[in-house]
C-alpha positions as CSV (number, residue, x, y, z in Angstrom):
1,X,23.4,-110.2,13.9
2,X,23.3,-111.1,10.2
3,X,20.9,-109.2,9.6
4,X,22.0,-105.9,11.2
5,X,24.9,-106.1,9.4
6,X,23.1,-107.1,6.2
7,X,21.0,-103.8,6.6
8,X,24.0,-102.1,7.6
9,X,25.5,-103.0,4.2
10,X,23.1,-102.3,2.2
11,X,22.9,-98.6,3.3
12,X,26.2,-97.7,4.5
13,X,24.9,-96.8,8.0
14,X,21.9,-97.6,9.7
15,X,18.9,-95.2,9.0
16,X,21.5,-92.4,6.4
17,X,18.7,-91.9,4.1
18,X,16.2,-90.9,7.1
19,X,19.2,-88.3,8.2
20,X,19.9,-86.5,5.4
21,X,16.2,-86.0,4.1
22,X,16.2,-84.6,8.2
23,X,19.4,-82.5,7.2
24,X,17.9,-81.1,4.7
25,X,14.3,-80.0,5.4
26,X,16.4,-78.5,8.9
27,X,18.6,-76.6,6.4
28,X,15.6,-75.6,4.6
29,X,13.3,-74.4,7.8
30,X,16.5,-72.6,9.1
31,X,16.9,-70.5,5.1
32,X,13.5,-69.8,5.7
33,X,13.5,-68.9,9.1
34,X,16.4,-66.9,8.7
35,X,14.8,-64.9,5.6
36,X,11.8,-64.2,7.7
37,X,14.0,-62.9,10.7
38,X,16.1,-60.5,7.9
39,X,12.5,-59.5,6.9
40,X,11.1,-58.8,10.0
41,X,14.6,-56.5,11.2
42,X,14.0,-54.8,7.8
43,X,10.5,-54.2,8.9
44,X,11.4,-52.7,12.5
45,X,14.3,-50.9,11.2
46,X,12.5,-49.1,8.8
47,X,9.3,-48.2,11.2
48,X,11.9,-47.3,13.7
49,X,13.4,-44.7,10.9
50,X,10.3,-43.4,9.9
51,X,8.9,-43.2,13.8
52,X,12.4,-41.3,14.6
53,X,11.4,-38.8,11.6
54,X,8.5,-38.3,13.1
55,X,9.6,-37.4,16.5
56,X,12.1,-35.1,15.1
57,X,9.7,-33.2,13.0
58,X,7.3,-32.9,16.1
59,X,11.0,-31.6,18.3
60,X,11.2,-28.9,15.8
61,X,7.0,-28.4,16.2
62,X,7.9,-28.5,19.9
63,X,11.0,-25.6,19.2
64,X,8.7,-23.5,17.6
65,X,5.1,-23.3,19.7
66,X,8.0,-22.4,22.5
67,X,9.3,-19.7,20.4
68,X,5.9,-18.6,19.7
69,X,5.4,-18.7,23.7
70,X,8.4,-16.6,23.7
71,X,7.7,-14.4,21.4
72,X,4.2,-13.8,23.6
73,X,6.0,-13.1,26.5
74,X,8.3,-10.4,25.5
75,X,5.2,-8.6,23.6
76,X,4.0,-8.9,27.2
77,X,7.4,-7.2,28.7
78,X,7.1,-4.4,25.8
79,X,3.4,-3.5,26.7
80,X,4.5,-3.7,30.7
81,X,7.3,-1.4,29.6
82,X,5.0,1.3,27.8
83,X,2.3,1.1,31.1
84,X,5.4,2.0,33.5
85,X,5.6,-1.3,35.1
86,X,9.4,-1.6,34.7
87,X,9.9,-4.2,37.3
88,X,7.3,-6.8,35.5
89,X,8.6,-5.8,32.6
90,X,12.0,-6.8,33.5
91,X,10.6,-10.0,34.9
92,X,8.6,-10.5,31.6
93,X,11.9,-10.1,29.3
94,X,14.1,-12.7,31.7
95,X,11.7,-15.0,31.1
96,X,11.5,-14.3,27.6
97,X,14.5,-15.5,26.7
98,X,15.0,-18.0,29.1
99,X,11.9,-19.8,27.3
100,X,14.1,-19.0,24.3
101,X,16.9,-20.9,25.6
102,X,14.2,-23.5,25.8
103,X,13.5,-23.5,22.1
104,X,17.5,-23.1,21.0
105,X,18.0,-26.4,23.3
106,X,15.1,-28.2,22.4
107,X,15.8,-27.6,18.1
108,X,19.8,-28.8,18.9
109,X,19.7,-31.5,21.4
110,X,19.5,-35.4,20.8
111,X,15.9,-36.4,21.0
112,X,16.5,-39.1,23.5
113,X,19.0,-36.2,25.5
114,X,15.6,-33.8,25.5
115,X,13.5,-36.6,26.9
116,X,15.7,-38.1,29.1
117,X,16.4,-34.1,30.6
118,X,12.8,-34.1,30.4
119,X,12.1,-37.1,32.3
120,X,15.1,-36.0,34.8
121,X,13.6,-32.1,35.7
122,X,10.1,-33.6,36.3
123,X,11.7,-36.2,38.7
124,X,13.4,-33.4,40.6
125,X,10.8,-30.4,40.5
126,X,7.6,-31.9,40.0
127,X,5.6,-29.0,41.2
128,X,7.3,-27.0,38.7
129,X,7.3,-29.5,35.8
130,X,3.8,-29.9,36.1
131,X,2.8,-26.0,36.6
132,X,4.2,-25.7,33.6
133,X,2.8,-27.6,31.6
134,X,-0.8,-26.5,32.9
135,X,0.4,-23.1,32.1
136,X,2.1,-24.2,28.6
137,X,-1.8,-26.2,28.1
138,X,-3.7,-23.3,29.0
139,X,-1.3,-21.1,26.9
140,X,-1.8,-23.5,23.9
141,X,-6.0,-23.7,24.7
142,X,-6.2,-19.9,24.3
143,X,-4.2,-20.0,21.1
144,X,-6.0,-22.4,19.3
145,X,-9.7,-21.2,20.2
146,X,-8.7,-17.9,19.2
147,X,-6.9,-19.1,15.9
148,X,-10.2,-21.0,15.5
149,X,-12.5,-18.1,16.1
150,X,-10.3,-16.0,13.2
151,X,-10.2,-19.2,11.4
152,X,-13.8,-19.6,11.8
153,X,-14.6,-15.1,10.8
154,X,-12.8,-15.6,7.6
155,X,-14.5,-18.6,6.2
156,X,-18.1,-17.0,7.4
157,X,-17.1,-13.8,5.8
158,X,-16.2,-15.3,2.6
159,X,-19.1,-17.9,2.8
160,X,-21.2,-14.9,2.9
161,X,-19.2,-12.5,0.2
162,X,-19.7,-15.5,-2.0
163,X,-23.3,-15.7,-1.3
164,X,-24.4,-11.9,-1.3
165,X,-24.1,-10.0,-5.0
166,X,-21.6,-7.2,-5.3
167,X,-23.3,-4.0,-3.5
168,X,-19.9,-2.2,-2.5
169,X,-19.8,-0.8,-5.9
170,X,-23.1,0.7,-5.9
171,X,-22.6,2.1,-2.6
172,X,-21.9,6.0,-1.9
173,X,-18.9,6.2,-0.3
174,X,-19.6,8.7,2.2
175,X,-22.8,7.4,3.2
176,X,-24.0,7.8,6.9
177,X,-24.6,5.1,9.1
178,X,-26.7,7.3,11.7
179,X,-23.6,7.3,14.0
180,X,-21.1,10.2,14.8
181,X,-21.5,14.2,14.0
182,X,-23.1,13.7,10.7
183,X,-26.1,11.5,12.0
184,X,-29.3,13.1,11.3
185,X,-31.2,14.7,14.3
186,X,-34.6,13.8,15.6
187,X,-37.4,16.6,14.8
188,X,-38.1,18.2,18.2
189,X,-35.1,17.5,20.2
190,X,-31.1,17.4,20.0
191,X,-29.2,14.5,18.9
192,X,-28.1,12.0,21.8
C-alpha cells in the first residue's frame, strides 16, 4: 500500500493528468462537433429556403398555365356562342371560371395546403384526378408544339430575311402573282 499511496501523493488522485487531457480533447471533439452540426442546419435551412422559393415560383407558373387554360375555354364558350350552340356554350363558360377558381386558389393557398388538397381529391376521385390531368397534358402538348411551330416560322423567316438581299423595295407593288381576276389568260381558251 506504500506505494499507492505514494503515487496517490504525488498526483493528487490516481491517473488526474490522464482525465483532464480526456476532458479536454472531449470538450474539443464536442466544439467541433457542435460547429459542424450548426453548419450543416445552416446548410439545410438555407436549401430548404431556396427549394420553398422555388416551389412557390413554379405555384404561381402552375396559377397561370390554368389561367391560360381558362382563358382557352371561354374563347371556346364565345365561338359556341356565335355558332348557336347555346347550351355548350353555357357549359363552356361554367367551366371557365370554375378552372378560374382553380387558378385564384392555387396563387393564394399555402403550398403544402395545395398539395395536401391535391393529394386528398386524387385519393377520393381518381378517375377524375387522373382524366384531368391527361386532358391538362394533352392541353399543355398542343400548346407547346404549336408555340414551337410559331417559334420555329419566326426564326426561319428571319434566318432567311437575313440571308436574302432587300428585293421588297424594288418590287412593283401591284404586281400579279397569276392568281385572282387580274391573272393573265391562256391564248385560245378562258381562264380557269
Amino acid at each position: 500500500m506504500d506505494k499507492e499511496q505514494s503515487e496517490s501523493k504525488s498526483t493528487g488522485k490516481p491517473g488526474d493528468g490522464g482525465s483532464r487531457q480526456a476532458k479536454s480533447e472531449t470538450s474539443g471533439v464536442a466544439a467541433r462537433s457542435h460547429e459542424a452540426a450548426e453548419n450543416i442546419k445552416d446548410a439545410a435551412v438555407e436549401k430548404l429556403q431556396s427549394a420553398y422559393a422555388s416551389a412557390e415560383s413554379m405555384k404561381g407558373q402552375a396559377a397561370e398555365r390554368v389561367r391560360k387554360l381558362s382563358s382557352a375555354v371561354r374563347k371556346v364558350g364565345e365561338h359556341l356562342r356565335v355558332e348557336d350552340q347555346e347550351k355548350l356554350a353555357e357549359y363552356a363558360a361554367e367551366a371557365s371560371d370554375r378552372i378560374e377558381g382553380l387558378a385564384s386558389y392555387i396563387d393564394s393557398a399555402d403550398l403544402g395546403r395545395v398539395v395536401s388538397d391535391t393529394e386528398s381529391f386524387a385519393r377520393r376521385r381518381s378517375p377524375l384526378f387522373f382524366g384531368g390531368a391527361l386532358v391538362m397534358g394533352l392541353a399543355a402538348g398542343r400548346f407547346l408544339r404549336s408555340s414551337g411551330a410559331s417559334i420555329r416560322k419566326s426564326t426561319e423567316r428571319l434566318a432567311a430575311s437575313n440571308e436574302r438581299p432587300e428585293r421588297t423595295a424594288s418590287r412593283p407593288q401591284n404586281q400579279n402573282l397569276g392568281f385572282g381576276a387580274g391573272a393573265p389568260r391562256r391564248e385560245g381558251g378562258a381562264s380557269s
